[in-house]
N, C-alpha and C positions, 0 to 999 in steps of 0.2 A: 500370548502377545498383548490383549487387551487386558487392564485391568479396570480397577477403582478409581484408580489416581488419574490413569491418562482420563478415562468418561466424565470427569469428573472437572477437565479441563477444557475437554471438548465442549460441554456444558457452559463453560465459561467463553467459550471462543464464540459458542450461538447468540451469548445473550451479547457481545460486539456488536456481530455482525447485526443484528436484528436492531439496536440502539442504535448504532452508531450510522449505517448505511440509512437506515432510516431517516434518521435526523438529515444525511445530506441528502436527499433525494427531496427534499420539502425545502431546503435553505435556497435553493435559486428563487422559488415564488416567494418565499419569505421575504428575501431582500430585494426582491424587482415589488411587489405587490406592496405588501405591510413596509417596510422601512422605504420607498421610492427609493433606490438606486437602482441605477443605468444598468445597460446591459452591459458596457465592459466594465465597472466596477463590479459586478455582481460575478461573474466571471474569474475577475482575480481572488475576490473572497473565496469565493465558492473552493477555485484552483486549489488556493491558498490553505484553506481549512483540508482537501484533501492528502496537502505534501505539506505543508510546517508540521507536522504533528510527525511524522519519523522526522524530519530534520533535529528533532528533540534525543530521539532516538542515540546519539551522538552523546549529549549527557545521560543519559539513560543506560548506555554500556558502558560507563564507567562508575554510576552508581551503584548497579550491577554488584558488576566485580570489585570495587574498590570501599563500599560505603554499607550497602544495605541488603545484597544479597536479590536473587532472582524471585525467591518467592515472596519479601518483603516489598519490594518495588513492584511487582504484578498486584497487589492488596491494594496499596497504595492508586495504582493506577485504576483502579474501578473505581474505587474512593472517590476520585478527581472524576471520573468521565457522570457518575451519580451528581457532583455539586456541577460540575458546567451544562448538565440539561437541567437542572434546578437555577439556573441561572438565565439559560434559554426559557425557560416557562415564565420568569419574573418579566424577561425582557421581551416578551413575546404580548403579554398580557397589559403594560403600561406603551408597550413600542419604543421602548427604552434601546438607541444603539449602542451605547457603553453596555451600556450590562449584556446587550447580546453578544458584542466582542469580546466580552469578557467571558461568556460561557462557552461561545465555542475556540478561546485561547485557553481556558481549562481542559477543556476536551482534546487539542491537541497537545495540552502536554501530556495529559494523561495517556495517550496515543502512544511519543515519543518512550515513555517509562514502558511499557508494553511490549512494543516492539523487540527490544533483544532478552528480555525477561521469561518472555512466554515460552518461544523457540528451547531458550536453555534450560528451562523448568521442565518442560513438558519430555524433552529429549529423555529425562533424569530416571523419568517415569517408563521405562522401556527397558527391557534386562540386556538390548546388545543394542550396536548402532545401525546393526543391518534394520531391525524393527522399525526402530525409529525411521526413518529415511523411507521404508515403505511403506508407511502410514502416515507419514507427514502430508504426502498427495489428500489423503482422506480427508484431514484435519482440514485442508484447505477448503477442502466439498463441505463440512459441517461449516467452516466460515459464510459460505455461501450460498447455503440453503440461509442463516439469517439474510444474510444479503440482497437475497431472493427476496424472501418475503416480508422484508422490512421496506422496501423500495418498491414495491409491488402494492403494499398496503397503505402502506402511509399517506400516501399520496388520496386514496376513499379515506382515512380516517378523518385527515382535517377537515373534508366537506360535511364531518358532524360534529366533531368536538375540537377545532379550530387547531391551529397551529401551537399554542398553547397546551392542547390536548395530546398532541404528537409528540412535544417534549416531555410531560410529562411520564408518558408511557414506556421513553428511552430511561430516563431517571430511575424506574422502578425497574427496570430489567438489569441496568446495571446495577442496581442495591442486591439483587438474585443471586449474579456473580461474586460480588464479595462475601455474603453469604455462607456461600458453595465454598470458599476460598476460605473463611472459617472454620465451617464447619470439617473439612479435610486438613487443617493447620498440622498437625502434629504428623500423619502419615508422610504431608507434603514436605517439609522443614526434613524427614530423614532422611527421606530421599535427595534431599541438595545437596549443594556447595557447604563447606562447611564454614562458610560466612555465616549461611541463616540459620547456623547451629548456635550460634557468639550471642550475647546481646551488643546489641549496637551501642557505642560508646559515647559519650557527649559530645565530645567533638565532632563524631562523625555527624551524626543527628545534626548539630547545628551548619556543618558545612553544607549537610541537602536541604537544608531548610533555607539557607541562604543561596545558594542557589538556585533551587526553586523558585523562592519569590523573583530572583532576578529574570530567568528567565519566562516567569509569566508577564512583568513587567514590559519584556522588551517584544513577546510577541501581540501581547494586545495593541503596543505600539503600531506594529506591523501590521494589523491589520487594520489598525485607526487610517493608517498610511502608506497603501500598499505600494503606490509611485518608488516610497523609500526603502521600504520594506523589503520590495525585492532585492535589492542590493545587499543586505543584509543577512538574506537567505544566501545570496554569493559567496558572501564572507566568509560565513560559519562554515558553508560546506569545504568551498576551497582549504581552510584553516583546515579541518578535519583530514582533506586528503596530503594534505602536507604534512600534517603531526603524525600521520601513518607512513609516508615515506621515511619520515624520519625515523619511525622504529623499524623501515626493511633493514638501515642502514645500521643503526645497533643491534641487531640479528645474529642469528649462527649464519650460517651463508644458505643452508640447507631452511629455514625457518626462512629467512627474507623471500626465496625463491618463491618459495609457497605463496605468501606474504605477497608478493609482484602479480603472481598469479590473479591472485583475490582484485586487486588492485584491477588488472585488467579486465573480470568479469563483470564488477561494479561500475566503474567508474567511464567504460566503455561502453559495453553492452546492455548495464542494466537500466543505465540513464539513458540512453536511445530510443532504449523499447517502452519507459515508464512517461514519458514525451508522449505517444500515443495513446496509453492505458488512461494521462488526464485527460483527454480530448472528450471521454465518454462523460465525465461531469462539467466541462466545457461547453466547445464547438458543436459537438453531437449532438449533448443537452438541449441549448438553444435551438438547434437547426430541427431536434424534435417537437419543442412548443413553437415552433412559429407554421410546420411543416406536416407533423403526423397527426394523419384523420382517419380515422374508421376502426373499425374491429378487429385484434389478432387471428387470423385464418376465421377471418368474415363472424365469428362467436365472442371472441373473448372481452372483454371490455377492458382498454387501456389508455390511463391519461397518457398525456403526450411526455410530462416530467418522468414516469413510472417506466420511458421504455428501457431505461439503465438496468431494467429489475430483470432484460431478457438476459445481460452478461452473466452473474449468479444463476442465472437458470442453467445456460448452457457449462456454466464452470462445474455443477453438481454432477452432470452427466458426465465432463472431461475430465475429473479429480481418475477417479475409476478407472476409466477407459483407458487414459494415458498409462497408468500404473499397470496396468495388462498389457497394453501393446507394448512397452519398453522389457519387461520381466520376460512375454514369450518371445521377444527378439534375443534377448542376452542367452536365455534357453538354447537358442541356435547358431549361439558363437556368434551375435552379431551386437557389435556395441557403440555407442555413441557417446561422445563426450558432452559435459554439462555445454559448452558453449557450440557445439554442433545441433545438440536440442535445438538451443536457442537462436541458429541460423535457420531451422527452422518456422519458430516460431514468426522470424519476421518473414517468412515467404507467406503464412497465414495472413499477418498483420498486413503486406501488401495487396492482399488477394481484397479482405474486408473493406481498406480504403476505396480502392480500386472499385469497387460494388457502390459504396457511396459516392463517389466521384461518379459514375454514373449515373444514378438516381439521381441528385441535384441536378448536369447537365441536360435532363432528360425530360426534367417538371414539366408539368403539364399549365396550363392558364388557371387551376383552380389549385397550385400552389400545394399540392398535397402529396404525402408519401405512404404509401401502405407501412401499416406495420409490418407487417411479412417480411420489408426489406430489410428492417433495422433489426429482424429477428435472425435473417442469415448474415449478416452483418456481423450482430453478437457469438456466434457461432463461430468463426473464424476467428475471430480477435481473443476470442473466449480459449482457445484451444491452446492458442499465445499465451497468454497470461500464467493458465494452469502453470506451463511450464516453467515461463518464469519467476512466478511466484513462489514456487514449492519446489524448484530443484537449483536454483542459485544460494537458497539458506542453506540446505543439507550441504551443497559443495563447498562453503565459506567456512562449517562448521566442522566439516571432513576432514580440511586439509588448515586449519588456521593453529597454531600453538595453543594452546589452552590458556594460559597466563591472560591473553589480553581475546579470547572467546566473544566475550558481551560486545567487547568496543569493534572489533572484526566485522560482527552480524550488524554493527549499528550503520558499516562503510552501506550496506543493500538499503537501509531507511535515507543513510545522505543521499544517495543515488535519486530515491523516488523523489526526496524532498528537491532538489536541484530539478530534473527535467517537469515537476507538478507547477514550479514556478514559470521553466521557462513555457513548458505548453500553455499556462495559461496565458502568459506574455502576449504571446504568437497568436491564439487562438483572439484574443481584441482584434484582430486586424479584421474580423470578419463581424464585428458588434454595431449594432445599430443604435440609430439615436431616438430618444425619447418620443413618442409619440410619430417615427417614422412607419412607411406602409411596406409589407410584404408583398414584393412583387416575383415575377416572373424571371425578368430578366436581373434580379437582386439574388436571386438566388442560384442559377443556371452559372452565370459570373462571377459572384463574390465567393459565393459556397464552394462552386465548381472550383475555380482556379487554386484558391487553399484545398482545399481534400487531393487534386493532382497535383499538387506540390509533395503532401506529404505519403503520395501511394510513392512515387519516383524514388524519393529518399529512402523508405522503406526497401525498395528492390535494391539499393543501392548499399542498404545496411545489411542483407542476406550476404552477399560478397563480404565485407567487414566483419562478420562474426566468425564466416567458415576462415578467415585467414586469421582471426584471433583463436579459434579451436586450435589449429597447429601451435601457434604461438604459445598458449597454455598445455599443452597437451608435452612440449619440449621443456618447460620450466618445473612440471611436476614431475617430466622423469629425472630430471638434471638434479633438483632436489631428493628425490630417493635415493641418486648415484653418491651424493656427497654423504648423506647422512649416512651409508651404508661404508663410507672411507670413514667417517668421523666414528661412528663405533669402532671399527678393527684398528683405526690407528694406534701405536704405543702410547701415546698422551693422556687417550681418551682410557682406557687400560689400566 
């Protein structure tokens, strides 16, 4: 099951997560401390640099499949994520905000290329699809042990070699990746698509080159001016999910189905549940630096930015665990559909809020929250995530037509990108002003009444998933039924 190629990409997914989560776990004191912006600007950047970067994703599955090939745009993609923390070190070191906009608008696009490139690369690398699909969970576990421990660390390394220092570090992890990404070139390329068998032709080359530039162009915009920007993330997405209905409707009948399918797992459920998942470099974030004091299980020592590092923790142990409890359930004739998981996951999701909703309601005069809380916190949410994260790609990629694969996986990035905006949107309602004090009754109220807003919604999206599992559960059989007339038909014949 395992070989060269897959460790070899797993390898490349560490040195992400360890860069990249990194980098964000240090970007909220960056830009509230070092560049002076507010707490709800800092918030929508923050939001923003976590979901524009699959919103990219979008051109990314069509450069993919149409232009450059999976393993040539995965190269490509560490390339870029290497110069935007070389770009965060410049703009870190003079306090320069163009240039740090500008490196972490490299870095999401480098994101956005990534995103459906990797999944289909890395699948490539696996001799059946059963494989694949049962180590994909893993794969996610190795995303988050970096994730773990870039978020965990980063946070002690700039108290010695400054924020500058912490970009730097991502910079050289990602130069590791590409690398790795070289030096496996030839195994990797045989294993593809046989696009990144071709050389890429002039034309195409200059159509991703102009591309590219445009769209680095317009997200640095966006994040010059994220009032506007958002809107813009509206656009792109929405255009996205209409330029996919448009192809159910050129379809076979039996492919659109599928197709509808995808459609209602992303655009429904995945954007629901990814609305929460930003909240944890948001509302949470903030509600940790203003709120968590003291030592993880009374030992451990944790800044208050670094408690993001407890979700990767618990996601390493849930990658695993969930892969065994769903395998010995199906063992026993007992099966659940991808979007039954994920009514699941939001009964977890409302359990978590729920937990913090009470914590805030419950402060004390000295304003303080055990780690411990946001550690079972992470733990539920964490169990979430696993699931959604690593069993909506394998489903997209199970049941989507091959021809259009990359731009299919890229519908699950518009997704995060869309609900990263609006959670951050939503999450300002709870933002304080400049030199304002943390109180007691500021946070029991403000904190409180948003986190019981969104534990309620959450119970109320557990009903919404299990009546969208039927729903999907009928469109995939209804497509097998057709496709199995459309073979035996005399036409088809």
């Amino acid at each position: 099951m395992w070989n060269k190629l897959n460790k070899s990409m797993m390898f490349c997914q560490m040195m992400f997560g360890l860069s990249f989560y990194g980098v964000m776990v240090i970007l909220t004191r960056f830009f509230l401390e070092e560049l002076n912006y507010s707490e709800a600007d800092t918030m929508m950047v923050v939001g923003a640099f976590s979901s524009i970067g699959p919103l990219f994703a979008i051109a990314g599955g069509i450069i993919c499949d149409k232009f450059l090939g999976s393993k040539r745009a995965l190269t490509i993609a560490y390339i870029c994520f290497a110069a935007g923390y070389a770009l965060l070190v410049l703009g870190s070191s003079t306090l320069n905000v163009p240039l740090s906009l500008l490196g972490i608008a490299l870095a999401s696009y480098a994101r956005g290329l990534m995103s459906p490139s990797y999944p289909s690369l890395y699948k490539r690398t696996f001799k059946s699809h059963e494989d694949f699909e049962n180590c994909y969970p893993i794969n996610y576990s190795v995303n988050n042990v970096g994730a773990l421990l870039g978020q965990y660390l980063y946070p002690i390394f700039i108290l010695t070699v400054g924020f500058s220092g912490g970009f730097t570090l991502s910079a050289v992890m990602a130069g590791l990746a590409v690398a790795a990404l070289f030096i496996f070139h030839k195994p990797l390329v045989s294993v593809g698509e046989d696009i990144d068998k071709e050389p890429v032709s002039v034309k195409n080359m200059a159509i991703f080159l102009g591309l590219s530039a445009a769209m680095l162009g317009m997200v640095f915009f966006m994040f010059s001016d994220m009032d506007t920007g958002q809107y813009i993330v509206y656009a792109i997405g929405g255009a996205a999910l209409l330029y996919y209905v448009s192809l159910i409707f050129k379809s076979g009948r039996s492919d659109g189905m599928r197709m509808g399918a995808i459609l209602v797992m992303t655009a429904v459920l995945t954007t629901a549940f990814f609305v929460y998942y930003g909240q944890m470099m948001t509302s949470m974030n903030i509600v940790a630096i203003n709120t968590l004091k003291g030592d993880l299980l009374g030992f451990i020592p944790l800044a208050p930015e670094a408690a993001m590092a407890l979700n990767p923790l618990w996601c390493i142990a849930m990658g695993p665990l969930i892969t065994l409890l769903f395998a010995n359930l199906e063992k026993r004739g007992i099966q659940f559909s991808t979007a039954t998981k994920i009514s699941f996951a939001f009964i977890m999701t409302a359990v978590a809020f729920g937990i913090l909703t009470h914590a805030v309601r419950t402060v004390g005069a000295d304003v303080s929250i055990s780690p411990n809380v946001f550690l079972v916190i992470h733990g539920f949410q964490a169990f979430s995530e696993v699931i959604v994260g690593s069993l909506v790609v394998a489903f997209i990629i199970s049941v989507t037509p091959k021809e259009i694969e990359g731009f299919s996986v890229s519908l699950y990035s518009v997704a995060i990108a869309l609900s990263g905006i609006v959670g951050a949107v939503i999450s300002g309602s709870i933002a304080m002003e400049k030199g304002q004090e943390i109180t007691q009754s500021f946070v029991q109220n403000v904190y409180g009444d948003y986190f019981m807003m969104l534990t309620v919604a959450a119970v109320v999206m557990v009903g919404v998933a299990l009546a969208a599992s039927l729903l999907i559960r009928k469109m995939i059989n209804k497509a097998d039924e057709w496709e199995e007339t459309e073979e035996l038909s005399p036409a088809t014949v």
